[in-house]
FIBA-509435 format. One record per residue: residue number from 0; y, z, x of N, C-alpha, C, O, CB in turn. Coordinates in steps of 0.05 Angstrom, whole numbers, plus 5000, padded with zeros to 4 digits. Each point is the difference from the previous one (the first is absolute). Glycine has a CB too. Layout:
   nr    ny    nz    nx   cay   caz   cax    cy    cz    cx    oy    oz    ox   cby   cbz   cbx
  NUM     Y     Z     X     Y     Z     X     Y     Z     X     Y     Z     X     Y     Z     X
...
***
This chain:
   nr    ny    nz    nx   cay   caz   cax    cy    cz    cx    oy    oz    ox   cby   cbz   cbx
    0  0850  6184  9616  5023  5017  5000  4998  5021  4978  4985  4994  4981  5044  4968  5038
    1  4983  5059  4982  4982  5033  4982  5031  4991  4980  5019  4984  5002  4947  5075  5043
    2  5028  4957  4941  5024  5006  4976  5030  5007  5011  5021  4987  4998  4938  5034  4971
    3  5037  5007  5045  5031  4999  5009  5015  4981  5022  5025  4996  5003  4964  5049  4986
    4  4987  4944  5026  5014  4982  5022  5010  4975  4988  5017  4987  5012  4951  5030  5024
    5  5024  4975  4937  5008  4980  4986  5022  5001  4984  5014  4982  4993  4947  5009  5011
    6  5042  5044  4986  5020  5008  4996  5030  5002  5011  5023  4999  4992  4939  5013  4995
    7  5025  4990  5036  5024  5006  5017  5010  4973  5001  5023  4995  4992  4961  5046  5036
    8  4996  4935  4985  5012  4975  5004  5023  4996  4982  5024  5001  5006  4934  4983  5008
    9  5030  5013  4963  5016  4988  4969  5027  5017  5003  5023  4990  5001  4929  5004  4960
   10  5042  5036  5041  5030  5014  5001  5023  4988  5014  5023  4995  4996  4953  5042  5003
   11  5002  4958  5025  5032  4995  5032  5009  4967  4988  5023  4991  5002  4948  5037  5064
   12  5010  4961  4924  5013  4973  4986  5030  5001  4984  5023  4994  5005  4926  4995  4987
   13  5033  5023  4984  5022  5016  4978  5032  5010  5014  5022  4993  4994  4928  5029  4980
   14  5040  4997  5046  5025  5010  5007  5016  4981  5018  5023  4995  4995  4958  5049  4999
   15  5005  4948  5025  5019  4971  5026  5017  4983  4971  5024  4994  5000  4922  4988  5055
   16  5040  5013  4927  5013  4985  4974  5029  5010  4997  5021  4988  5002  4933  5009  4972
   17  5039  5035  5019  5023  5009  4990  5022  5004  5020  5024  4998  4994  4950  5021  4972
   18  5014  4989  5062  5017  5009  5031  5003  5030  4992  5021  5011  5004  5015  4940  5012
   19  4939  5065  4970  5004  5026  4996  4978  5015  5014  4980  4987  5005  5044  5004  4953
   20  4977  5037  5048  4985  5011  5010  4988  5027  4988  5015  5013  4985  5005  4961  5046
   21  4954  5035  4974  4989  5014  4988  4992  5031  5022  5000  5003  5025  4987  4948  4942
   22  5008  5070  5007  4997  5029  5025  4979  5006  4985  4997  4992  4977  5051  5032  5042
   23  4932  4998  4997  4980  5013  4979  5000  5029  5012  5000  5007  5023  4967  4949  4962
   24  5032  5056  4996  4994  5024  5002  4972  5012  4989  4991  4995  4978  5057  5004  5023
   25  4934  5025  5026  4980  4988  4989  4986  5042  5010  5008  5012  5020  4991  4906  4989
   26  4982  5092  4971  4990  5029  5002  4972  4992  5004  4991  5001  5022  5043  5028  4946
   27  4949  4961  5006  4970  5004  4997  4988  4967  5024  4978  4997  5010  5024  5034  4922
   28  5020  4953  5069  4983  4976  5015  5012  5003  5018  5006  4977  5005  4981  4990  4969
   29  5025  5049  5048  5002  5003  5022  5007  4981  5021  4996  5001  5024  4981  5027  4958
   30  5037  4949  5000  5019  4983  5020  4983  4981  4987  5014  4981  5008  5006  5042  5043
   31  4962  4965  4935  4984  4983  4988  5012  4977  4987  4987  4979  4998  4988  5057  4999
   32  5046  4965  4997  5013  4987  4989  5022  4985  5011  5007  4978  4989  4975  5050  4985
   33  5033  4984  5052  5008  4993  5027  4982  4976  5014  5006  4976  5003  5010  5075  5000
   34  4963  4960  5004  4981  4989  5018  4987  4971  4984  4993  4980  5012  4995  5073  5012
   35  5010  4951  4948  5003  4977  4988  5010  4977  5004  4988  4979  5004  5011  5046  4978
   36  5026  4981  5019  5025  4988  4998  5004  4983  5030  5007  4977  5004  5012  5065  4959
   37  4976  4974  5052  5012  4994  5030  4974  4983  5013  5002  4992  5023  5033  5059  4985
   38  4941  4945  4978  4974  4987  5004  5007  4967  5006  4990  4984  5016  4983  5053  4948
   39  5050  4962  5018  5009  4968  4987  5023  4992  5038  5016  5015  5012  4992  4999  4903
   40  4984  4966  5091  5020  4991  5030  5029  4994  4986  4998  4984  4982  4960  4987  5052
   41  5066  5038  4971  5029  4995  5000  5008  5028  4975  5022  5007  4992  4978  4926  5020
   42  4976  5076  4983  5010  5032  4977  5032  5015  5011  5016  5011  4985  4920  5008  5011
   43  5066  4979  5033  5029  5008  5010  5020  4986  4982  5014  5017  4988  4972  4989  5062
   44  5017  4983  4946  5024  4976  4976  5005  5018  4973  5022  5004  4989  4954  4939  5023
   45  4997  5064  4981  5015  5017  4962  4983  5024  5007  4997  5011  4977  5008  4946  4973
   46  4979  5061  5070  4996  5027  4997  5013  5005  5012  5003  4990  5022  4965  5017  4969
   47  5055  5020  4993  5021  5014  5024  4984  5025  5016  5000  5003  5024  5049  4987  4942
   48  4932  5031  5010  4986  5026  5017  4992  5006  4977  5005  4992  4978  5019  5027  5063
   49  4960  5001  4972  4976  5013  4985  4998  5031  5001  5002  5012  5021  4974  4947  4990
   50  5022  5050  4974  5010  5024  5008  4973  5023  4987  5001  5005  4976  5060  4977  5022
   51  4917  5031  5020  4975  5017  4995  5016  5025  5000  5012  5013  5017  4945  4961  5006
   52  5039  5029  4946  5014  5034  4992  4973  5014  4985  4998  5000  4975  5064  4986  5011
   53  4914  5029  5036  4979  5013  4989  5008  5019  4995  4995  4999  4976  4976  4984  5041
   54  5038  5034  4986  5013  5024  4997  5015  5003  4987  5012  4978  4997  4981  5027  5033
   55  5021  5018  4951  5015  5004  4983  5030  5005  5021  5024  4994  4997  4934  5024  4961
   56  5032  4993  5057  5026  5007  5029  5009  4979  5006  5025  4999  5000  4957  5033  5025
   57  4999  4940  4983  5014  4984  5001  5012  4974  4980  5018  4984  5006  4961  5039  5030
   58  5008  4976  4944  5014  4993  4976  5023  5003  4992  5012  4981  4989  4957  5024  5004
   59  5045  5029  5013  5027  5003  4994  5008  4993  5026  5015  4980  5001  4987  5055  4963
   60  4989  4978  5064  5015  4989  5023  5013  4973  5002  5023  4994  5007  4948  5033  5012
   61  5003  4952  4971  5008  4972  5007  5015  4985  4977  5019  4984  5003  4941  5015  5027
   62  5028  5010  4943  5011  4985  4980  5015  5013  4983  5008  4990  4979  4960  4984  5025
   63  5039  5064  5006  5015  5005  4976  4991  5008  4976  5016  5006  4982  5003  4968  5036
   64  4960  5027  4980  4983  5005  4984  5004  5032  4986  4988  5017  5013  4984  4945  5014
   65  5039  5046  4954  5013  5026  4994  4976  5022  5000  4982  4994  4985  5058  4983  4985
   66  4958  5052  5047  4985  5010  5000  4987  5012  4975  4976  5001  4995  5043  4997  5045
   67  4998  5011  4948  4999  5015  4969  4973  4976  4980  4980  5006  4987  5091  5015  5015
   68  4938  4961  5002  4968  4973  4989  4973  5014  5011  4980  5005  4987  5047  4941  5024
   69  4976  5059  5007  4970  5006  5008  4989  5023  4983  4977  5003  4992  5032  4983  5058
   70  5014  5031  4945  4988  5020  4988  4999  5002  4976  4988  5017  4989  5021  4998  5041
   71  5008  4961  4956  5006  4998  4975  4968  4986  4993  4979  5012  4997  5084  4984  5004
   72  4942  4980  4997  4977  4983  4996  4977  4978  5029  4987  4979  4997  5053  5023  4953
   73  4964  5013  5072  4980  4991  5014  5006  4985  5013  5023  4993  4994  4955  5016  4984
   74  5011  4974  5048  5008  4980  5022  4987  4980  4976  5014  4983  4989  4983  5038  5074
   75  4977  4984  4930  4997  4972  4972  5009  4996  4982  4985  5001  4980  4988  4998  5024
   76  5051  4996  4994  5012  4997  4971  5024  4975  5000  5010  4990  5020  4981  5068  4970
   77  5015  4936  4988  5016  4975  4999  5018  5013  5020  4999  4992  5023  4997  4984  4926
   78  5021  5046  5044  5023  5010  5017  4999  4995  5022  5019  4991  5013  4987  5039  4965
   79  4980  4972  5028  4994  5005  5035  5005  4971  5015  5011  4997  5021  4947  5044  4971
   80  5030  4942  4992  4994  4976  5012  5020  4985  4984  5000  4978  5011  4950  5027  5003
   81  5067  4995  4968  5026  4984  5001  5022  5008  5021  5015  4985  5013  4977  5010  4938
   82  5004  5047  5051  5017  5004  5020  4993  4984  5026  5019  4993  5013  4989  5051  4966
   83  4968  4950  5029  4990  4995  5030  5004  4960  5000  4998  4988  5022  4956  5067  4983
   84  5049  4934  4975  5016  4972  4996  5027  5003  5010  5009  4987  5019  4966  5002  4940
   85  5039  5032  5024  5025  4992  5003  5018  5004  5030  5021  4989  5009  4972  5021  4940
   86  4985  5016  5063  5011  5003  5021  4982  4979  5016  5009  5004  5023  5011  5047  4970
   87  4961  4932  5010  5000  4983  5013  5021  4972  5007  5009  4988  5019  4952  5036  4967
   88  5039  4978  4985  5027  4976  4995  5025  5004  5011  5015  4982  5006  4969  5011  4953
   89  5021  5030  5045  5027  5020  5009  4996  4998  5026  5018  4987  5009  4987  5051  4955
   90  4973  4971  5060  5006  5002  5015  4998  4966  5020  5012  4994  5021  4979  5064  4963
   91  4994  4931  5004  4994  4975  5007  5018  4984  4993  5012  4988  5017  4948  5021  4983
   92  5046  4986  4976  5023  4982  4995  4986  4968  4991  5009  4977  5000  5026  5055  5040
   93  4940  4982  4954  4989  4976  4993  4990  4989  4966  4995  5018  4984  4991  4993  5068
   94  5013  4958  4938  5015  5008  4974  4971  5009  4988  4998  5013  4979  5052  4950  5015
   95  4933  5030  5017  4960  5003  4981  4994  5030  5016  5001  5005  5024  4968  4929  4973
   96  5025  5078  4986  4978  5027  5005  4982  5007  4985  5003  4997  4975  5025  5020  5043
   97  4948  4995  4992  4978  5007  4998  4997  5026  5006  5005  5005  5023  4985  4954  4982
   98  5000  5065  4979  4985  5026  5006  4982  5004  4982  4999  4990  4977  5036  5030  5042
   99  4947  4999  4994  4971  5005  4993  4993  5028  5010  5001  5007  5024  4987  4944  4980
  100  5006  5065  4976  4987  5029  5008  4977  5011  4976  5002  5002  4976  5049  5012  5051
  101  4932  4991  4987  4972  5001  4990  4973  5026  5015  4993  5008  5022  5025  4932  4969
  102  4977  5063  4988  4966  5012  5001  4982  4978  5003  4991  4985  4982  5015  5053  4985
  103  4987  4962  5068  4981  4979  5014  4967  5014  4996  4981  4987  4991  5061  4996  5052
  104  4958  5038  4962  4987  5016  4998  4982  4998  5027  5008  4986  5019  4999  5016  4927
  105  4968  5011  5055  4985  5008  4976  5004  5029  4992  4984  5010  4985  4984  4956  5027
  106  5055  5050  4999  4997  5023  4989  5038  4990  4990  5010  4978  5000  4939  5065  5034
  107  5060  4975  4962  5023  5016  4984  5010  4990  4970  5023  5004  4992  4993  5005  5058
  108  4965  4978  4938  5012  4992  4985  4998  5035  4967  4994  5023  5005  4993  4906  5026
  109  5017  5063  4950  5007  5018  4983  4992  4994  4972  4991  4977  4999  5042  5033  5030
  110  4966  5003  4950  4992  4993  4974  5020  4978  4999  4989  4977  4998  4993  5069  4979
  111  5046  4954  5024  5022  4989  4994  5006  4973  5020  5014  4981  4993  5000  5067  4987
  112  4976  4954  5041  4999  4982  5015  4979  4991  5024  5003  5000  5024  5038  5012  4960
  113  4938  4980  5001  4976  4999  5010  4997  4979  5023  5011  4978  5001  4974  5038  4956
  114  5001  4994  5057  4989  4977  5023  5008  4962  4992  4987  4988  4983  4963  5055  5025
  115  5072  4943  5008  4996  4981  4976  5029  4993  4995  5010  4978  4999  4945  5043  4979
  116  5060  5008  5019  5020  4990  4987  5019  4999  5022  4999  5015  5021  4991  5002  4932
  117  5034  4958  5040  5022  4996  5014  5014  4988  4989  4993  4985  4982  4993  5019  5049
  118  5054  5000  4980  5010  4994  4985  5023  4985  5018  5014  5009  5019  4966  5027  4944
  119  5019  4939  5024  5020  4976  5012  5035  4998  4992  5011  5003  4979  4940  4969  5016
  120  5058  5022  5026  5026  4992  4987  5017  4980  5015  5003  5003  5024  4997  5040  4957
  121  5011  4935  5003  5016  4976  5016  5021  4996  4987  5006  5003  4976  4959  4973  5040
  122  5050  5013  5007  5028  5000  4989  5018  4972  5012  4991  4989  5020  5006  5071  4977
  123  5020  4933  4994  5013  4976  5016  5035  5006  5000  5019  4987  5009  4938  4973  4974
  124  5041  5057  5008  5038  4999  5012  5008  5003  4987  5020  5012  5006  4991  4967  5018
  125  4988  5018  4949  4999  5006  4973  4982  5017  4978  5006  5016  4982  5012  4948  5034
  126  4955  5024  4995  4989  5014  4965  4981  5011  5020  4996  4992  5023  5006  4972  4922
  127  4987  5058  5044  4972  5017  5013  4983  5004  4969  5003  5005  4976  5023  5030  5075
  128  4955  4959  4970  4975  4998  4978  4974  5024  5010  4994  5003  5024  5016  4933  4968
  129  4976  5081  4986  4980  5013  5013  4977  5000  4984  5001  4994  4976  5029  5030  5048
  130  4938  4985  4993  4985  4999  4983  4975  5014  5011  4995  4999  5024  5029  4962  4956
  131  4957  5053  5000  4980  5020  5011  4979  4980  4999  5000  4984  4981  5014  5067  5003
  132  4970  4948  5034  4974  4987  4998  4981  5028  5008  5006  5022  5009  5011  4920  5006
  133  4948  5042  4974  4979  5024  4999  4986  4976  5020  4999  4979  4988  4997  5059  4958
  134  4997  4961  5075  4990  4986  5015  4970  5007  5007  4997  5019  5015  5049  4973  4996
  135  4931  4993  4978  4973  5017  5014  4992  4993  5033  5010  4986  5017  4969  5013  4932
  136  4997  5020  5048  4981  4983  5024  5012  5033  5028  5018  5017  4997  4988  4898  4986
  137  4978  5081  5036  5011  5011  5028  5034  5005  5014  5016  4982  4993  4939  4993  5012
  138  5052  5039  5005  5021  4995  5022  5010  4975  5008  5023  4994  4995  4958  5039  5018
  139  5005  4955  4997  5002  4974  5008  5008  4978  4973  5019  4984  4996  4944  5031  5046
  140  5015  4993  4943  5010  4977  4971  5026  5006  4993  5018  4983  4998  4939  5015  4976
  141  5048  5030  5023  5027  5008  4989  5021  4996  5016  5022  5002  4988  4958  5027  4990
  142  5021  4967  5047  5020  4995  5014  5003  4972  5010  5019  4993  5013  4978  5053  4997
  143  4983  4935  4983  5001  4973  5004  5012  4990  4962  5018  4984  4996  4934  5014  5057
  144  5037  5010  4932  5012  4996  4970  5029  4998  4999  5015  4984  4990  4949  5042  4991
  145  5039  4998  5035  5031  5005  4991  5016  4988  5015  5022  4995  4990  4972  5044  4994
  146  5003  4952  5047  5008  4984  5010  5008  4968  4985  5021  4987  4999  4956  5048  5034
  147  5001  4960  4958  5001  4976  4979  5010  5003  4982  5006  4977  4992  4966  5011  5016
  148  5034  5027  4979  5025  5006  4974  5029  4994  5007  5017  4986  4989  4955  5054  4995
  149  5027  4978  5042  5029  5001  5010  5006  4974  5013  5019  5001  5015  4982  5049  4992
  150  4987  4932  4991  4997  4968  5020  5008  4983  4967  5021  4988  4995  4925  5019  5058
  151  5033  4996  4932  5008  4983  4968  5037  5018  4985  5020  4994  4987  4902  4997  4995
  152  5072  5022  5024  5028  5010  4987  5024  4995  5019  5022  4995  4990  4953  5042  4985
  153  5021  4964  5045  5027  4982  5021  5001  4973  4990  5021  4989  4994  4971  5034  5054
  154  4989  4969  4951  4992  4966  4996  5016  5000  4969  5020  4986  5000  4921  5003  5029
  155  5055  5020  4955  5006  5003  4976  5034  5001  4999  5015  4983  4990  4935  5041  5001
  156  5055  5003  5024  5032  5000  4994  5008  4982  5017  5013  4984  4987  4997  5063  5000
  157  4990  4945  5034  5015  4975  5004  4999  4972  4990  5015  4982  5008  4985  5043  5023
  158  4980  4972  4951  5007  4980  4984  5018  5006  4978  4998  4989  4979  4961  4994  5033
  159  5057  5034  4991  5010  5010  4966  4985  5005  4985  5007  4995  4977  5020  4983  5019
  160  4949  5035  5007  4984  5010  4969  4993  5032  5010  5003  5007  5023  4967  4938  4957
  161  5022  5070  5004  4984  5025  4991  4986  5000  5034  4999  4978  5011  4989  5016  4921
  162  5003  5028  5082  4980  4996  5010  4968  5010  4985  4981  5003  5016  5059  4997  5022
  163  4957  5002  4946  4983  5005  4994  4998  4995  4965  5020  5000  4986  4980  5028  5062
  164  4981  4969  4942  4993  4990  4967  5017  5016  4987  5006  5021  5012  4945  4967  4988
  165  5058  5009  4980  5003  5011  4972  5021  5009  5003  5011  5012  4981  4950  4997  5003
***
Protein backbone atom coordinates (compact mmCIF):
# COMPACT_ATOMS: atom_id res chain seq x y z
CA UNK A 1 0.00 0.00 0.00
CA UNK A 2 1.83 3.62 -1.28
CA UNK A 3 1.84 6.47 1.25
CA UNK A 4 -1.33 8.31 0.38
CA UNK A 5 -3.56 5.23 0.14
CA UNK A 6 -2.48 4.58 3.75
CA UNK A 7 -3.08 7.94 4.32
CA UNK A 8 -6.24 8.09 3.36
CA UNK A 9 -7.15 4.81 5.22
CA UNK A 10 -5.97 6.26 8.69
CA UNK A 11 -7.94 9.60 7.77
CA UNK A 12 -11.50 7.92 7.00
CA UNK A 13 -10.72 6.05 10.47
CA UNK A 14 -9.97 9.29 12.27
CA UNK A 15 -12.94 10.94 10.84
CA UNK A 16 -15.93 7.82 11.06
CA UNK A 17 -14.38 8.39 14.90
CA UNK A 18 -15.30 11.82 15.00
CA UNK A 19 -18.78 11.41 12.47
CA UNK A 20 -17.00 14.41 10.61
CA UNK A 21 -16.33 15.05 7.14
CA UNK A 22 -13.71 16.33 5.06
CA UNK A 23 -13.47 18.67 1.48
CA UNK A 24 -10.33 19.36 -0.55
CA UNK A 25 -9.69 21.83 -2.59
CA UNK A 26 -7.19 21.17 -5.04
CA UNK A 27 -5.01 23.57 -8.28
CA UNK A 28 -1.40 21.93 -8.79
CA UNK A 29 -2.65 18.05 -7.93
CA UNK A 30 -5.54 18.09 -9.98
CA UNK A 31 -8.02 16.16 -7.93
CA UNK A 32 -5.00 14.03 -6.37
CA UNK A 33 -5.89 14.38 -3.30
CA UNK A 34 -9.70 13.55 -3.94
CA UNK A 35 -8.78 10.41 -5.76
CA UNK A 36 -6.73 9.58 -2.75
CA UNK A 37 -9.22 9.70 -0.59
CA UNK A 38 -12.07 8.00 -2.45
CA UNK A 39 -9.32 4.93 -3.23
CA UNK A 40 -10.30 3.78 0.50
CA UNK A 41 -14.10 1.46 0.15
CA UNK A 42 -16.98 3.39 2.39
CA UNK A 43 -14.85 7.11 1.74
CA UNK A 44 -18.77 8.22 0.96
CA UNK A 45 -19.33 8.38 5.01
CA UNK A 46 -16.61 11.47 5.80
CA UNK A 47 -15.72 12.78 2.05
CA UNK A 48 -18.37 15.39 1.32
CA UNK A 49 -16.50 16.92 -2.38
CA UNK A 50 -13.72 17.93 -3.93
CA UNK A 51 -13.54 20.69 -5.60
CA UNK A 52 -10.50 21.11 -8.94
CA UNK A 53 -10.07 24.96 -9.07
CA UNK A 54 -7.00 25.07 -11.90
CA UNK A 55 -7.79 28.18 -12.97
CA UNK A 56 -7.84 31.43 -11.31
CA UNK A 57 -11.58 31.85 -13.05
CA UNK A 58 -12.44 29.09 -11.39
CA UNK A 59 -11.02 29.52 -8.03
CA UNK A 60 -13.12 32.66 -7.55
CA UNK A 61 -16.12 31.03 -9.47
CA UNK A 62 -16.13 28.00 -7.17
CA UNK A 63 -14.54 29.05 -4.01
CA UNK A 64 -14.77 32.75 -3.93
CA UNK A 65 -11.59 33.22 -4.10
CA UNK A 66 -11.22 37.26 -4.32
CA UNK A 67 -9.96 38.33 -7.72
CA UNK A 68 -7.82 41.33 -6.61
CA UNK A 69 -5.26 38.17 -4.79
CA UNK A 70 -4.27 37.11 -7.95
CA UNK A 71 -2.99 40.21 -8.74
CA UNK A 72 -1.92 41.18 -5.52
CA UNK A 73 0.23 38.23 -4.53
CA UNK A 74 -0.39 35.31 -6.99
CA UNK A 75 -2.61 31.93 -7.21
CA UNK A 76 0.75 30.71 -4.97
CA UNK A 77 0.50 32.34 -2.01
CA UNK A 78 -0.72 31.70 1.53
CA UNK A 79 -3.76 34.05 0.51
CA UNK A 80 -4.93 32.25 -2.02
CA UNK A 81 -5.03 28.99 -0.46
CA UNK A 82 -6.53 29.92 3.00
CA UNK A 83 -9.05 31.81 0.73
CA UNK A 84 -9.59 28.41 -1.37
CA UNK A 85 -9.98 26.42 2.38
CA UNK A 86 -12.35 28.57 3.51
CA UNK A 87 -14.52 28.58 0.66
CA UNK A 88 -14.30 24.89 0.55
CA UNK A 89 -15.44 24.63 4.06
CA UNK A 90 -18.23 27.20 3.14
CA UNK A 91 -19.52 25.60 0.36
CA UNK A 92 -19.34 22.06 1.53
CA UNK A 93 -20.14 22.40 4.98
CA UNK A 94 -17.66 20.13 5.84
CA UNK A 95 -15.73 20.48 9.20
CA UNK A 96 -11.76 19.26 7.69
CA UNK A 97 -10.33 21.05 4.61
CA UNK A 98 -7.56 20.85 2.59
CA UNK A 99 -6.10 23.28 -0.35
CA UNK A 100 -3.10 23.20 -2.35
CA UNK A 101 -1.79 25.47 -5.16
CA UNK A 102 1.54 25.10 -6.60
CA UNK A 103 4.41 25.33 -9.26
CA UNK A 104 4.29 21.54 -10.59
CA UNK A 105 6.28 22.55 -13.19
CA UNK A 106 8.42 21.92 -15.24
CA UNK A 107 8.03 25.28 -16.58
CA UNK A 108 6.34 28.40 -14.80
CA UNK A 109 7.93 28.54 -11.95
CA UNK A 110 9.95 32.05 -10.97
CA UNK A 111 12.96 33.39 -9.00
CA UNK A 112 10.33 33.72 -6.17
CA UNK A 113 8.58 30.70 -6.69
CA UNK A 114 10.47 28.10 -8.26
CA UNK A 115 9.52 24.86 -9.74
CA UNK A 116 8.79 23.03 -6.42
CA UNK A 117 7.03 25.40 -4.63
CA UNK A 118 3.50 25.02 -3.10
CA UNK A 119 1.48 26.21 -0.73
CA UNK A 120 -0.92 24.23 1.70
CA UNK A 121 -3.70 25.17 3.82
CA UNK A 122 -6.07 23.23 6.43
CA UNK A 123 -8.53 24.11 8.38
CA UNK A 124 -11.24 22.43 10.76
CA UNK A 125 -13.98 24.81 11.59
CA UNK A 126 -12.07 26.65 13.65
CA UNK A 127 -8.37 27.19 13.23
CA UNK A 128 -6.66 27.34 9.62
CA UNK A 129 -3.30 26.57 9.38
CA UNK A 130 -0.85 27.32 6.27
CA UNK A 131 2.39 26.46 4.89
CA UNK A 132 4.96 26.87 1.83
CA UNK A 133 6.78 23.82 1.02
CA UNK A 134 9.92 23.65 -1.74
CA UNK A 135 9.24 20.20 -2.96
CA UNK A 136 11.99 18.58 -5.42
CA UNK A 137 12.27 16.02 -8.14
CA UNK A 138 9.72 16.06 -11.59
CA UNK A 139 5.97 16.91 -12.05
CA UNK A 140 4.97 13.85 -10.93
CA UNK A 141 7.25 13.95 -7.63
CA UNK A 142 5.83 17.29 -6.96
CA UNK A 143 2.41 16.50 -7.32
CA UNK A 144 2.54 13.12 -5.59
CA UNK A 145 4.67 15.04 -2.46
CA UNK A 146 2.15 17.31 -2.05
CA UNK A 147 -0.58 15.12 -2.19
CA UNK A 148 1.16 13.47 0.83
CA UNK A 149 1.47 16.58 2.81
CA UNK A 150 -2.06 17.38 2.40
CA UNK A 151 -2.97 13.53 3.56
CA UNK A 152 -0.35 13.98 6.96
CA UNK A 153 -1.78 17.37 7.70
CA UNK A 154 -5.56 16.23 7.60
CA UNK A 155 -4.34 13.31 9.64
CA UNK A 156 -2.73 15.76 11.89
CA UNK A 157 -5.62 18.26 12.42
CA UNK A 158 -8.01 15.82 13.22
CA UNK A 159 -6.25 14.51 15.88
CA UNK A 160 -6.17 17.97 17.55
CA UNK A 161 -2.60 18.79 16.73
CA UNK A 162 -0.67 21.26 14.25
CA UNK A 163 -0.78 19.71 10.86
CA UNK A 164 2.45 20.08 10.29
CA UNK A 165 5.91 20.49 12.66
CA UNK A 166 6.84 23.44 14.52
Amino acid sequence: MDASTSLSADLGERLLGLGAQVTTAESCTGGGIAEAITRIAGSSAWFEAGYITYSNAQKTAQLQVPTELFEQVGAVSREVVEAMVRGAQQHSRARFAVAVSGVAGPGGGSADKPVGTVWLAWADGTRLFSRREQFAGDRDAVRRQTVVAALQGLLHLAAGEKPFPG
